[in-house]
Residue frames as qw, qx, qy, qz and C-alpha x, y, z in Angstrom:
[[0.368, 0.631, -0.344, 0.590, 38.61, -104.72, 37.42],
 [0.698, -0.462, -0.541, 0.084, 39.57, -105.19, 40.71],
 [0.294, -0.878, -0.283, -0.250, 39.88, -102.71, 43.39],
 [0.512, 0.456, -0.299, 0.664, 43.21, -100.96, 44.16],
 [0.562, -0.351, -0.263, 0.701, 44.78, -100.19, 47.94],
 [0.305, 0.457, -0.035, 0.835, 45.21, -96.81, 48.05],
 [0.003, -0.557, -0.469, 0.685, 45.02, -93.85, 51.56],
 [0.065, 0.198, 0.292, 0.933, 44.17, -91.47, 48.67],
 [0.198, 0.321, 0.458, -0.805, 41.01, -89.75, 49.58],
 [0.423, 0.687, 0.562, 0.180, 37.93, -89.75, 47.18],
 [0.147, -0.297, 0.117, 0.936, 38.41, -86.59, 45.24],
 [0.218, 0.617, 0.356, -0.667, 35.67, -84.68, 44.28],
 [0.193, 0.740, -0.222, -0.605, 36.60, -82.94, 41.79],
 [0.173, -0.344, 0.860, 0.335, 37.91, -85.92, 40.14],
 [0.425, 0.422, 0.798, -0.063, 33.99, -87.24, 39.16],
 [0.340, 0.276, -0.375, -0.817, 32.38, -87.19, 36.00],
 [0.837, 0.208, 0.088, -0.499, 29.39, -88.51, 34.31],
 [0.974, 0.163, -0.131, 0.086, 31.71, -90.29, 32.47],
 [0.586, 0.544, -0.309, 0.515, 35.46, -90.90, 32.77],
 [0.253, -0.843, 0.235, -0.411, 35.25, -90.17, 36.16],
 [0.217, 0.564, -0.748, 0.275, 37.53, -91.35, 38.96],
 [0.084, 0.058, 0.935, -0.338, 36.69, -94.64, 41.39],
 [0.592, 0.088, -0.206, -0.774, 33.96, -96.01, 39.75],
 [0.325, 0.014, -0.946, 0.006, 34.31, -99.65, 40.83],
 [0.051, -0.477, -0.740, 0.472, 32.04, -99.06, 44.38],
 [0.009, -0.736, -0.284, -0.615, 29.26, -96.97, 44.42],
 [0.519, -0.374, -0.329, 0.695, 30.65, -94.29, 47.38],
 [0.006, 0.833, 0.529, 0.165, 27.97, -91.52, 47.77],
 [0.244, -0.967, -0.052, 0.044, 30.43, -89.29, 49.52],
 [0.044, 0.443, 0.285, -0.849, 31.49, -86.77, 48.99],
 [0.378, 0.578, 0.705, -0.162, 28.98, -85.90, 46.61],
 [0.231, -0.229, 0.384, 0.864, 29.19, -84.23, 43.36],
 [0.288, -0.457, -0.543, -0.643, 25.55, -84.62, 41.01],
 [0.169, 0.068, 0.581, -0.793, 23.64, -83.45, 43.46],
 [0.625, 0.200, -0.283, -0.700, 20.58, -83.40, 40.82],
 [0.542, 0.087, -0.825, -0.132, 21.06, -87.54, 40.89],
 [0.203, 0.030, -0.875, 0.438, 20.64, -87.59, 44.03],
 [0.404, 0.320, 0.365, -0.776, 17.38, -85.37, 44.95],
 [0.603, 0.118, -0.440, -0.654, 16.02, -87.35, 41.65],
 [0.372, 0.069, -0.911, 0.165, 16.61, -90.53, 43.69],
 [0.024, -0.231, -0.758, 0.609, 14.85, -89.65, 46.63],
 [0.447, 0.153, -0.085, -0.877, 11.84, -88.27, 44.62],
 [0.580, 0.101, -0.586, -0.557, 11.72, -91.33, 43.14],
 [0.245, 0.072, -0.893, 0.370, 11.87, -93.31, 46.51],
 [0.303, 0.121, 0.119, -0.938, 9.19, -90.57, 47.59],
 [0.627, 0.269, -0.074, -0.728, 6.53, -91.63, 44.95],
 [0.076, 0.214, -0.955, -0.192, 6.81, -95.20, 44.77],
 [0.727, 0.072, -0.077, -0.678, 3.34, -97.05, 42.99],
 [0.340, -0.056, 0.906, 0.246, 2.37, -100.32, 41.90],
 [0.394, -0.010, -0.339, -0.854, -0.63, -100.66, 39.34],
 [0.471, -0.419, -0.776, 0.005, -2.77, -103.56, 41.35],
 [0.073, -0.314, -0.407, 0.855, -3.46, -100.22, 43.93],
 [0.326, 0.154, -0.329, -0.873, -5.62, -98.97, 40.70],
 [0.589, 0.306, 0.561, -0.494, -9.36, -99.53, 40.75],
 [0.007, 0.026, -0.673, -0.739, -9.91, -100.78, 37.02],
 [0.180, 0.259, 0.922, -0.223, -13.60, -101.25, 37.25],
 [0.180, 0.741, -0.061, -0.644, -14.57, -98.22, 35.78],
 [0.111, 0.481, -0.642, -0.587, -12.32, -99.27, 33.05],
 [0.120, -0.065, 0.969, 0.207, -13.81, -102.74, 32.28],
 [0.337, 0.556, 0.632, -0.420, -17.20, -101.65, 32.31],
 [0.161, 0.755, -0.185, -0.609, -16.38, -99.03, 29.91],
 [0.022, -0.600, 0.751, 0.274, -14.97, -101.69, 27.67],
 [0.123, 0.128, 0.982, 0.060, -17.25, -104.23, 27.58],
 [0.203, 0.568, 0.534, -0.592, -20.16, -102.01, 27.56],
 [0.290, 0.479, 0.450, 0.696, -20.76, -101.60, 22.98],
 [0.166, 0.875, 0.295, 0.345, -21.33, -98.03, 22.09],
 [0.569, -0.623, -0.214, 0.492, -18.98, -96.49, 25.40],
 [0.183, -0.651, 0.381, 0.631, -16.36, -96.38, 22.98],
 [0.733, 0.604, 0.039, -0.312, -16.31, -95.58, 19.73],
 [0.864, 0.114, -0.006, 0.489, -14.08, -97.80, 16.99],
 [0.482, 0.645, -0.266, 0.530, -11.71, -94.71, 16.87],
 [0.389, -0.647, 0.559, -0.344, -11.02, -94.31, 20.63],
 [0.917, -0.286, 0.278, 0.024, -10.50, -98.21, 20.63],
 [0.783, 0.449, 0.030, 0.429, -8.02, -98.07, 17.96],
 [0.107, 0.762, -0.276, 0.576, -6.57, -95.04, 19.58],
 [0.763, -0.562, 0.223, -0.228, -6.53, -96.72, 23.08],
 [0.955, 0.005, 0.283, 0.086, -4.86, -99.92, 21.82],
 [0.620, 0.550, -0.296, 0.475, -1.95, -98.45, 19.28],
 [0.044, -0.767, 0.399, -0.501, -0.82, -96.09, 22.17],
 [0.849, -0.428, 0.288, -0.113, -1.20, -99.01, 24.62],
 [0.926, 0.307, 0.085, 0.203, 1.20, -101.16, 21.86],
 [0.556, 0.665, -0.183, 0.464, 3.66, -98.38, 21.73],
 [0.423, -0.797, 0.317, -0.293, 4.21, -98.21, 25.44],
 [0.923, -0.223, 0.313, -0.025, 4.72, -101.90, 26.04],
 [0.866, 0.261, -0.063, 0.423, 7.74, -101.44, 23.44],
 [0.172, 0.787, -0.321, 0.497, 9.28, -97.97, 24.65],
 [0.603, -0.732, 0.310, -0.065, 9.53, -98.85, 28.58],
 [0.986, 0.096, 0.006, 0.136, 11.09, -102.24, 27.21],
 [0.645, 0.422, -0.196, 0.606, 14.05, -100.78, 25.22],
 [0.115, -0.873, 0.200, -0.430, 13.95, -97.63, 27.73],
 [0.800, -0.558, 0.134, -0.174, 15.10, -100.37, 30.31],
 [0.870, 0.095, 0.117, 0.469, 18.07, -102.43, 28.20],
 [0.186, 0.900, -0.127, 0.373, 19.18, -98.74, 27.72],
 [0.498, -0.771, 0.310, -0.246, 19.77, -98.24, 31.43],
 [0.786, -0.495, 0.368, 0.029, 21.03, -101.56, 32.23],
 [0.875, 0.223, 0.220, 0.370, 23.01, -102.86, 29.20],
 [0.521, 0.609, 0.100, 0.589, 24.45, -99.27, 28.24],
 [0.243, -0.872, 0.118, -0.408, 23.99, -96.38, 30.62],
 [0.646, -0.714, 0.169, -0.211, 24.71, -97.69, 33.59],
 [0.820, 0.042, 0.098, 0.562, 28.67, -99.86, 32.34],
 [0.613, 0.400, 0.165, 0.661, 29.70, -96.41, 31.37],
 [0.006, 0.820, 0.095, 0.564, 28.83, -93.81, 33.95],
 [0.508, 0.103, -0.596, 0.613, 31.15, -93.27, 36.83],
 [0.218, -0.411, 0.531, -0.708, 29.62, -90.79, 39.14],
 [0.106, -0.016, -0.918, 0.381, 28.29, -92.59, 41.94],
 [0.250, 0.317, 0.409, -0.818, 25.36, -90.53, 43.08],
 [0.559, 0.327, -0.242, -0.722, 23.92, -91.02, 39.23],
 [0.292, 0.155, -0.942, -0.060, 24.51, -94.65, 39.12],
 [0.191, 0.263, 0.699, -0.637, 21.93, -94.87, 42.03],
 [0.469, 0.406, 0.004, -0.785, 19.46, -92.87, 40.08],
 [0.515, 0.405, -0.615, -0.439, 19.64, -95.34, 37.43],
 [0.044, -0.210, -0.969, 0.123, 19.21, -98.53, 39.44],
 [0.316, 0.492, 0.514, -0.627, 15.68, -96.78, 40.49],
 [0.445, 0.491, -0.313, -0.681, 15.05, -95.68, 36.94],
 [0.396, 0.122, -0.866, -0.280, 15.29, -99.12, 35.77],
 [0.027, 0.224, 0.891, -0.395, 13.18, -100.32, 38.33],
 [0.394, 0.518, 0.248, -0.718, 10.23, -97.60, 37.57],
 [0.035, 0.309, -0.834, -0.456, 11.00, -99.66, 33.98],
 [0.140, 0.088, -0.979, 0.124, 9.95, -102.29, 35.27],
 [0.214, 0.441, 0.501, -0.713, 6.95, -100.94, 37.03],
 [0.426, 0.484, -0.008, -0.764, 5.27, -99.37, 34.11],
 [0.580, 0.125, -0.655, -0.468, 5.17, -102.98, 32.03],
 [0.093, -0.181, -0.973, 0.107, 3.82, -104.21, 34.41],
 [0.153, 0.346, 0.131, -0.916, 1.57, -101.54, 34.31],
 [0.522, 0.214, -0.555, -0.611, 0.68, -102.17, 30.67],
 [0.301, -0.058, -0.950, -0.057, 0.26, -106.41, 31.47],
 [0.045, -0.381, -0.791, 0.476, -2.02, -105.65, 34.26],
 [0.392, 0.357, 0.273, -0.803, -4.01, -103.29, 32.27],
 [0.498, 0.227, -0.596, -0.588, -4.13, -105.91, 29.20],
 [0.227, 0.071, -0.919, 0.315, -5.04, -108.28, 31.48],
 [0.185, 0.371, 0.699, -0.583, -8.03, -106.75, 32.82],
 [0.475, 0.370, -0.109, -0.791, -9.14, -105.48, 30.01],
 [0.844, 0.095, 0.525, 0.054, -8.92, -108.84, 28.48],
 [0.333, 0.817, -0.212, -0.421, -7.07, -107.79, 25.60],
 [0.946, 0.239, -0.100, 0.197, -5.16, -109.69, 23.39],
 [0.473, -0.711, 0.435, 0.285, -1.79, -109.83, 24.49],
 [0.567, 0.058, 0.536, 0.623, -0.09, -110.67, 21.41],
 [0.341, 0.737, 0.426, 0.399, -1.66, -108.14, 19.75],
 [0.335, -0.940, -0.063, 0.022, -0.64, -105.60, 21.97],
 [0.600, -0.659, 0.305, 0.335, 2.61, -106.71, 22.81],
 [0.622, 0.205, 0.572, 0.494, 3.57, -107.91, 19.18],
 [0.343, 0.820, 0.430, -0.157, 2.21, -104.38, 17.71],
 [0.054, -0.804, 0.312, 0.504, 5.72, -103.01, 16.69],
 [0.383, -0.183, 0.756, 0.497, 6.10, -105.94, 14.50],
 [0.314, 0.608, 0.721, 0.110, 2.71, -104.86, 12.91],
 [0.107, 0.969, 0.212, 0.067, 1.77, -101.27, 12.66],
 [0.548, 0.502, 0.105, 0.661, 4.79, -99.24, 10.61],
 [0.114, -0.835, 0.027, -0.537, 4.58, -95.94, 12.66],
 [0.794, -0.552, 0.256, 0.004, 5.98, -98.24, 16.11],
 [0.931, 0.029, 0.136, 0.338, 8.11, -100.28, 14.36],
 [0.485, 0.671, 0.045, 0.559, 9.88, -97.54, 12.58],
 [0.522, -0.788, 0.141, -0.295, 10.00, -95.35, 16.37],
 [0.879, -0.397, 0.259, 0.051, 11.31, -98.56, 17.85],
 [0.859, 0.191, 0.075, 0.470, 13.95, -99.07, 15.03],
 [0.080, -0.931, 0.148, -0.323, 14.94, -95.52, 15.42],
 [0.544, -0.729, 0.238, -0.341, 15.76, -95.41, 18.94],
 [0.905, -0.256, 0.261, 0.215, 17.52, -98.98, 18.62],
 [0.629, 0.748, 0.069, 0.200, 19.56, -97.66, 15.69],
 [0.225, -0.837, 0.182, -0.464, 21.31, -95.47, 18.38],
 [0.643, -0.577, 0.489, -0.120, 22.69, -98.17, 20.59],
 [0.845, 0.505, -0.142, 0.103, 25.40, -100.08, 17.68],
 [0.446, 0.558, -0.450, 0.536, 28.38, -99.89, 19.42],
 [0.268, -0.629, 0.390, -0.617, 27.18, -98.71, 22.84],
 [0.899, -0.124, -0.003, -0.421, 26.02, -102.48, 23.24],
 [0.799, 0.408, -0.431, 0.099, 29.00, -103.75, 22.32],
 [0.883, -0.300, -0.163, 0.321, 31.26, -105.50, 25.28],
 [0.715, 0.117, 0.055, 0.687, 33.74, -104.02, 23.90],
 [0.148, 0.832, 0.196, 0.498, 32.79, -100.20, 23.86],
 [0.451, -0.339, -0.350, 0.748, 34.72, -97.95, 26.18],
 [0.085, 0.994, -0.014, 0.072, 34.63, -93.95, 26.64],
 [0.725, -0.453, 0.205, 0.477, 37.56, -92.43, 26.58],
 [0.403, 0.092, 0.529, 0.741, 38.44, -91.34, 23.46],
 [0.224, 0.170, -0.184, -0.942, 36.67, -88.04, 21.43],
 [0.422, 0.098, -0.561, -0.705, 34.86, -90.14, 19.45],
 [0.385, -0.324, -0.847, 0.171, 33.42, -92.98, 22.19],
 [0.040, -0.425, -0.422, 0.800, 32.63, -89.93, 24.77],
 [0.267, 0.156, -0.177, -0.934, 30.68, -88.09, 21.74],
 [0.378, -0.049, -0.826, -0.415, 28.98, -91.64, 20.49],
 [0.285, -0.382, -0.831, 0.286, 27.76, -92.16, 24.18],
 [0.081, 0.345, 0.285, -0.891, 26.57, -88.68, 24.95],
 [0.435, -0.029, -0.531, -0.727, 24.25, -88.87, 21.24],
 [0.315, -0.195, -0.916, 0.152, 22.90, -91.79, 23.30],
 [0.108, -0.508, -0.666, 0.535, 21.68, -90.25, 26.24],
 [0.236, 0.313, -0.010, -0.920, 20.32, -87.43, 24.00],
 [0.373, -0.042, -0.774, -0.510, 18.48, -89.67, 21.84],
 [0.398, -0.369, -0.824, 0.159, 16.69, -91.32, 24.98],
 [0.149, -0.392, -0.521, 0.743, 16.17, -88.25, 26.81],
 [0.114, 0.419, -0.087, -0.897, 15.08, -85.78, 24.64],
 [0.421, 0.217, -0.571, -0.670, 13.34, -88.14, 21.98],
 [0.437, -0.186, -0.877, -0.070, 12.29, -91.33, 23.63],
 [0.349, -0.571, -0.606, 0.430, 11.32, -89.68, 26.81],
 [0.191, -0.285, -0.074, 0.936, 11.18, -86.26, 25.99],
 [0.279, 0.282, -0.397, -0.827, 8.84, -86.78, 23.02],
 [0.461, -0.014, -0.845, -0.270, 7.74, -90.12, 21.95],
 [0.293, -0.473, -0.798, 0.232, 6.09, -90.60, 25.57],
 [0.010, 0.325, 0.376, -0.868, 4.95, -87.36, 26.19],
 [0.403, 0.117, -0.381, -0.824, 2.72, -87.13, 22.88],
 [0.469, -0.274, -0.805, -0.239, 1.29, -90.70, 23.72],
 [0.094, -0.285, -0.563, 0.770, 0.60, -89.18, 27.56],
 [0.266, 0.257, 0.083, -0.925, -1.74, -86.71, 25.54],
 [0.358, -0.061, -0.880, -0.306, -3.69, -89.54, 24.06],
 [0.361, -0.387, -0.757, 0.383, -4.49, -91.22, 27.40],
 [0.005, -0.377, -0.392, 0.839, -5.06, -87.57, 29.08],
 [0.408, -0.038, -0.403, -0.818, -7.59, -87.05, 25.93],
 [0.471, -0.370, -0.781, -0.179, -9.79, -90.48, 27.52],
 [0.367, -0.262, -0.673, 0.587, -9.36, -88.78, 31.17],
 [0.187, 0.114, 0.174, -0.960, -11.06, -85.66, 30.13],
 [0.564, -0.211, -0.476, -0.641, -14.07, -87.43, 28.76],
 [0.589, -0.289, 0.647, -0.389, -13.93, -89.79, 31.75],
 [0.927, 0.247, -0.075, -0.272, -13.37, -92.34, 30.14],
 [0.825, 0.070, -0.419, 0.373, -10.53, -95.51, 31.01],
 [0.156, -0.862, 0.275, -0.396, -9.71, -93.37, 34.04],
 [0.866, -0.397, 0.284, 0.109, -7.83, -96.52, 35.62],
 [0.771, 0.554, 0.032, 0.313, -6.05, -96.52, 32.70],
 [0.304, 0.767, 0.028, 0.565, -4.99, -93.09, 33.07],
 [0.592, -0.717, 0.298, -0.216, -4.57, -92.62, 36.74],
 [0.841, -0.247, 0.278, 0.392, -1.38, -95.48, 35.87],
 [0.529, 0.628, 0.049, 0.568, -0.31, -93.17, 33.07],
 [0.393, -0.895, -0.015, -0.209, -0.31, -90.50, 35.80],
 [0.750, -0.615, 0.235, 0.057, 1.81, -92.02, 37.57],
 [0.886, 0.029, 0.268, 0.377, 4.00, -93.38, 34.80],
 [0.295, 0.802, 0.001, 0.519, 4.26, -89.84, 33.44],
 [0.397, -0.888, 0.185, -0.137, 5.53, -88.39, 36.78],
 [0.723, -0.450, 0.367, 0.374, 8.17, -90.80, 36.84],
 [0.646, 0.364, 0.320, 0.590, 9.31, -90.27, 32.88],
 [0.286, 0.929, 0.031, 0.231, 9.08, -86.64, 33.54],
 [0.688, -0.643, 0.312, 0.124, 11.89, -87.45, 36.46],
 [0.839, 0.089, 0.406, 0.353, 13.75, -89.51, 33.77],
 [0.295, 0.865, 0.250, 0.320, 13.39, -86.78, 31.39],
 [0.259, -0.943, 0.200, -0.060, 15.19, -84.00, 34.08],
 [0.775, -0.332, 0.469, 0.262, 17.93, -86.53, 34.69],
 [0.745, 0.396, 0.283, 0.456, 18.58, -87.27, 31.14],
 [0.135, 0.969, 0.129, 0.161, 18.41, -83.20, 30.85],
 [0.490, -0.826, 0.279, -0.023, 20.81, -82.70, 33.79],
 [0.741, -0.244, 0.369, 0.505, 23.48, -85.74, 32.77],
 [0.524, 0.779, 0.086, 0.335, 23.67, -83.26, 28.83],
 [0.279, 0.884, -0.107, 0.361, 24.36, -80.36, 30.14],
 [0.481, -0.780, 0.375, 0.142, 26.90, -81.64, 33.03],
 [0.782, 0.393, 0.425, 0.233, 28.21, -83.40, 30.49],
 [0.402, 0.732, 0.017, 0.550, 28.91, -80.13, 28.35],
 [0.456, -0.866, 0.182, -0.098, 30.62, -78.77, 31.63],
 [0.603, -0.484, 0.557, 0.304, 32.76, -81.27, 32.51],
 [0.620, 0.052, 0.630, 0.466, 33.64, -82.03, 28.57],
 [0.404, 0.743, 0.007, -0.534, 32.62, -78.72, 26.74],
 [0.020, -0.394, 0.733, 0.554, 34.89, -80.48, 23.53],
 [0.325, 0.235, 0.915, -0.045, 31.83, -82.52, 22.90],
 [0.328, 0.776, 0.431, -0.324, 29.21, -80.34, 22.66],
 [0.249, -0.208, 0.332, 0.886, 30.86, -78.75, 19.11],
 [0.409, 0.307, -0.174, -0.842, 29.20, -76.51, 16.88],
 [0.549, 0.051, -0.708, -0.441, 28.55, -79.88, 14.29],
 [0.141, -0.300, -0.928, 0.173, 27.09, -82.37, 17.29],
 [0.325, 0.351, 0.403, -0.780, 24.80, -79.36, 18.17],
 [0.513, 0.281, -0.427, -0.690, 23.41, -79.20, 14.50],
 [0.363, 0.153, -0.914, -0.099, 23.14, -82.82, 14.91],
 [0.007, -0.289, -0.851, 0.440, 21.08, -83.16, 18.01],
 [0.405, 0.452, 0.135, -0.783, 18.77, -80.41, 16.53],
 [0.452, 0.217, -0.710, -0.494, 18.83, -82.23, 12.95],
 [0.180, -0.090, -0.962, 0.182, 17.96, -85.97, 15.80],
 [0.404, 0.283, 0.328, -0.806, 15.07, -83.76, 17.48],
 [0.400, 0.399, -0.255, -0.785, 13.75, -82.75, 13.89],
 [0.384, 0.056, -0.909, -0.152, 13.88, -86.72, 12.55],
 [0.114, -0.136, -0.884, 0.433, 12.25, -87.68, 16.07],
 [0.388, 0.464, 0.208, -0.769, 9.07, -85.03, 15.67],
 [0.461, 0.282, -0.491, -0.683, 8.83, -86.36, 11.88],
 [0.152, 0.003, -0.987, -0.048, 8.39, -89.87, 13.25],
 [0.174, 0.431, 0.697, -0.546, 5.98, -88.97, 15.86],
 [0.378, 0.266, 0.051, -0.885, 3.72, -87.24, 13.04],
 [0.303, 0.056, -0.920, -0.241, 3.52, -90.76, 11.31],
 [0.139, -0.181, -0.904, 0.362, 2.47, -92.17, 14.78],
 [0.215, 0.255, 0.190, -0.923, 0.24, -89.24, 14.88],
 [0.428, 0.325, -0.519, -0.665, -1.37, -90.07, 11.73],
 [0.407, 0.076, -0.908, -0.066, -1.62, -93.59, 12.25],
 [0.000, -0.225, -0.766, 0.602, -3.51, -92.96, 16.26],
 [0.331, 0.566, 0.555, -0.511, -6.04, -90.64, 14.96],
 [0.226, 0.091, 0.711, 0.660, -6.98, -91.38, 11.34],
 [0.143, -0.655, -0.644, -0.369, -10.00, -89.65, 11.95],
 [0.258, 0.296, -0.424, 0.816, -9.56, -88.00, 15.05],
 [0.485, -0.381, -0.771, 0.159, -10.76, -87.94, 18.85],
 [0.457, -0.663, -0.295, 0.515, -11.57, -85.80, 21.83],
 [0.096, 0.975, -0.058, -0.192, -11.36, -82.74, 19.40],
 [0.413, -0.574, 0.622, 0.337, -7.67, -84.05, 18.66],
 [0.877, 0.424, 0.224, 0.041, -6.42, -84.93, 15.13],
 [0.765, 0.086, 0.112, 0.628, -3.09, -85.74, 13.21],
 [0.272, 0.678, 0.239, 0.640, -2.77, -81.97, 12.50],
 [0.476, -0.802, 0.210, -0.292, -3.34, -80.13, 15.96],
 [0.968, -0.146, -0.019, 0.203, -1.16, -83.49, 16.84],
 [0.643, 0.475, 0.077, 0.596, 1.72, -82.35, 14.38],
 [0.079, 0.809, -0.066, 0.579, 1.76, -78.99, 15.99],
 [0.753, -0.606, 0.256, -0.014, 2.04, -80.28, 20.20],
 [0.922, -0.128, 0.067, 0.360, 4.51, -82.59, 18.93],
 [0.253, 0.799, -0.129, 0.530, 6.58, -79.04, 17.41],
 [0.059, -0.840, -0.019, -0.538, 6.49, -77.70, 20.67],
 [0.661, -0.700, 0.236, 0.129, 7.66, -79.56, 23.03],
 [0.904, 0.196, 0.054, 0.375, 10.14, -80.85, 20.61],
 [0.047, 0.825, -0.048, 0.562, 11.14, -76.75, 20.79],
 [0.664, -0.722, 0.089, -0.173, 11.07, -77.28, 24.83],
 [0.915, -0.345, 0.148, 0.148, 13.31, -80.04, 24.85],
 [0.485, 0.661, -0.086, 0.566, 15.92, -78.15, 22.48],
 [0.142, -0.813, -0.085, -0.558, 15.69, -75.49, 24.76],
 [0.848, -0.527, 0.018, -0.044, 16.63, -77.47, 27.88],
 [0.919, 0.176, 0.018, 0.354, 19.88, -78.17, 26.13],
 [0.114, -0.681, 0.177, 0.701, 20.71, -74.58, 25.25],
 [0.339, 0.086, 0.697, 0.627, 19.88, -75.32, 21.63],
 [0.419, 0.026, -0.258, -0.870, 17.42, -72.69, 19.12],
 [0.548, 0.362, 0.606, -0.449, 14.01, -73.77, 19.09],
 [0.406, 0.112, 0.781, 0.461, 12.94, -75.22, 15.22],
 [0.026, -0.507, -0.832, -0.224, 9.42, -74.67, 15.20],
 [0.079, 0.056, 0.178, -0.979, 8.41, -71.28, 17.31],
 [0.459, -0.221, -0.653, -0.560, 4.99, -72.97, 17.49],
 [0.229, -0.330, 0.619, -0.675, 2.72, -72.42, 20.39],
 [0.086, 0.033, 0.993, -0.079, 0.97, -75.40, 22.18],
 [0.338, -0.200, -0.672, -0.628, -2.67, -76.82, 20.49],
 [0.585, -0.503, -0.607, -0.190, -3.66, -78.07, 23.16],
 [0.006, 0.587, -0.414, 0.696, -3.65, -75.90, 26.13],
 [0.880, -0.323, 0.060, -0.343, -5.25, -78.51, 28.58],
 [0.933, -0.071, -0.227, 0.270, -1.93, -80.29, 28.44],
 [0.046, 0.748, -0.296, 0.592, -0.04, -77.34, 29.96],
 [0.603, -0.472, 0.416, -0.490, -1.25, -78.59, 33.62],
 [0.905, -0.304, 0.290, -0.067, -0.76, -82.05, 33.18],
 [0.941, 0.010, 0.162, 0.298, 2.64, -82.36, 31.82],
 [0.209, 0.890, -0.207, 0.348, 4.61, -78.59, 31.91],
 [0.776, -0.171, -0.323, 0.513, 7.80, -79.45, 33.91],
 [0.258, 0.366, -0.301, 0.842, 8.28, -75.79, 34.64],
 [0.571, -0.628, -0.378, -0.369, 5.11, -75.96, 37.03],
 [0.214, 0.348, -0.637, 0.653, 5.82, -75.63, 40.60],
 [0.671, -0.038, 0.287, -0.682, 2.16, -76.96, 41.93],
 [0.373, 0.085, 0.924, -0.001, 0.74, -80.58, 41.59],
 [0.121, 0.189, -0.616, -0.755, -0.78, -81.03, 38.26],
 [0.647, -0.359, -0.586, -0.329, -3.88, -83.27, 39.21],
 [0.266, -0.358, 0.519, -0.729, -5.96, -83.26, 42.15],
 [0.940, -0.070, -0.160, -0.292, -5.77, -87.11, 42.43],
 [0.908, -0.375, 0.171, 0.079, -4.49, -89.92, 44.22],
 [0.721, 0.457, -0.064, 0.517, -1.19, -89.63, 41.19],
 [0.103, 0.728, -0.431, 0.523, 0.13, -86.17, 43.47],
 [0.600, -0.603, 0.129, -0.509, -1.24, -87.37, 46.74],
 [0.928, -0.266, 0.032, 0.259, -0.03, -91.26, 47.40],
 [0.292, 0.772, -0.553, 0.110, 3.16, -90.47, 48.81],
 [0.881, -0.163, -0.245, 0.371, 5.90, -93.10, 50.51],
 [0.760, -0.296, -0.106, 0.569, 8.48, -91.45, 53.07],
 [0.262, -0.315, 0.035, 0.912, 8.34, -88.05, 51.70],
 [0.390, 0.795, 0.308, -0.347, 6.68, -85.36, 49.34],
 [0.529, 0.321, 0.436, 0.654, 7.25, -84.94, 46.06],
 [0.050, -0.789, -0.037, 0.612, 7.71, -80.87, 45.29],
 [0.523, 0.522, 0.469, 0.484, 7.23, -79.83, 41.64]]
């Protein structure tokens, strides 16, 4: 569409997430999401790569029979399989869907970075199947194998029929409601859940010491998805501001009913990581974390809580409570900063 003449002034008031006015350029000022923006510069803030990470630790550990046992390798390796497919889709999200259909400016930004930090974290994964020697088809191929990914992964794609299409606009009740289920589905279930329960995996090897290269990139990859996470949080509920007709009584029941589906998957996945169970952790204590944040991320929305279940594991409180206001590890993951400080 090509860019209309006009003295008019930007108007303010006139942006929205979606539907909003002069969306062709991206023209930071005057400024309206403020939240997009201070997520931008966090993320500019904390920029990583994973070839900075010592793996040596990790490969020893790995090559070394008896380190680990078969259930922490089998628990290492699914959760490794189910990253290398969530960043993937988390990324065609951004660029193929999100980012055609949201107008403010200031978020549009956010989202180029988000899709970059995408990017980052598989390469994360390659460079840690890589050193580990791992099979890389097995890894990378593991949603087309193991039922508890695949079934996650179809989810989550399930969710983007229409929004993919060329053709899809907003505009209408029923386009503006179809895209908002979107960004709740990704935020609140793909990133809100689905990575935050495999985080407690990884953060189960870090308390034994044990793959701490590993985990010191999860660090990092978690700090940025909990960023993603706020964002997603922040585009809902402006969202139900600027368009309160959206948010009706039946889509609420619906996003609580999407939660409830999204926790039953993860108890599969549960089930499937620790058929035996690790680090004191099993499908059952699993089943109950995955309740609670799922409760959290309600909550964020303004929606009841399901479950009223309090967290199993209280050792993941510090490394992955977003209401903290202190640095969660006292490692290189708070400390390496770029051009600024990151303030939790």
């Amino acid at each position: 569409m090509p860019i209309k003449k006009t003295d008019i002034p930007v108007d303010i008031n006139a942006r929205r997430i979606i539907n909003g006015a002069d969306a062709d350029v991206i023209q930071l000022s005057p400024m309206k999401h403020k939240f997009a923006w201070e997520a931008y510069n966090s993320g500019n803030a904390n920029h990583w790569l994973p070839t900075e990470i010592n793996m040596q630790i990790d490969v020893e550990q790995w090559r070394t029979p008896g380190v680990l046992t078969e259930e922490e390798v089998h628990a290492f390796k699914t959760v490794l399989g189910f990253f290398t497919t969530a960043d993937s889709i988390a990324a065609n999200n951004i660029v193929i869907a999100m980012y055609r259909h949201i107008t403010s400016p200031e978020c549009r930004m956010y989202l180029l970075r988000q899709a970059y930090e995408e990017a980052i974290h598989t390469h994360a994964y390659q460079y840690i199947v890589e050193t580990l020697g791992l099979d890389e088809g097995e890894i990378f191929n593991m949603y087309r194998r193991v039922g508890a990914i695949y079934d996650k992964a179809s989810f989550i794609l399930s969710f983007n029929e229409g929004i993919f299409n060329p053709e899809f606009k907003t505009g209408t009740f029923e386009a503006d409601q179809k895209f908002l289920e979107n960004i709740v589905v990704f935020s609140l279930i793909m990133e809100g859940i689905f990575f935050y329960s495999a985080f407690a995996v990884i953060f189960g090897f870090q308390r034994q010491k044990k793959m701490v290269g590993s985990a010191e990139q999860i660090q990092y990859i978690m700090r940025d998805e909990s960023q993603h996470l706020n964002f997603g949080i922040n585009l809902i509920n402006t969202i139900k501001e600027e368009q309160p007709e959206l948010w009706t009584p039946e889509f609420q029941q619906h996003v609580i009913d999407l939660v409830k589906e999204g926790a039953r998957l993860e108890y599969t996945f549960a089930q499937t990581v620790f058929p035996k169970g690790i680090f004191g952790m099993n499908a059952e204590g699993f089943q109950q974390y995955i309740e609670h944040i799922a409760d959290r991320r309600l909550q964020r929305v303004g929606l009841p809580a399901q479950f009223n279940v309090a967290n199993p594991f209280p050792w993941m409180s510090e490394a992955v409570d977003l209401s903290k206001e202190k640095n969660f590890f006292e490692t290189r993951v708070t400390e390496y900063q770029v051009g600024g400080t990151l303030d939790w």
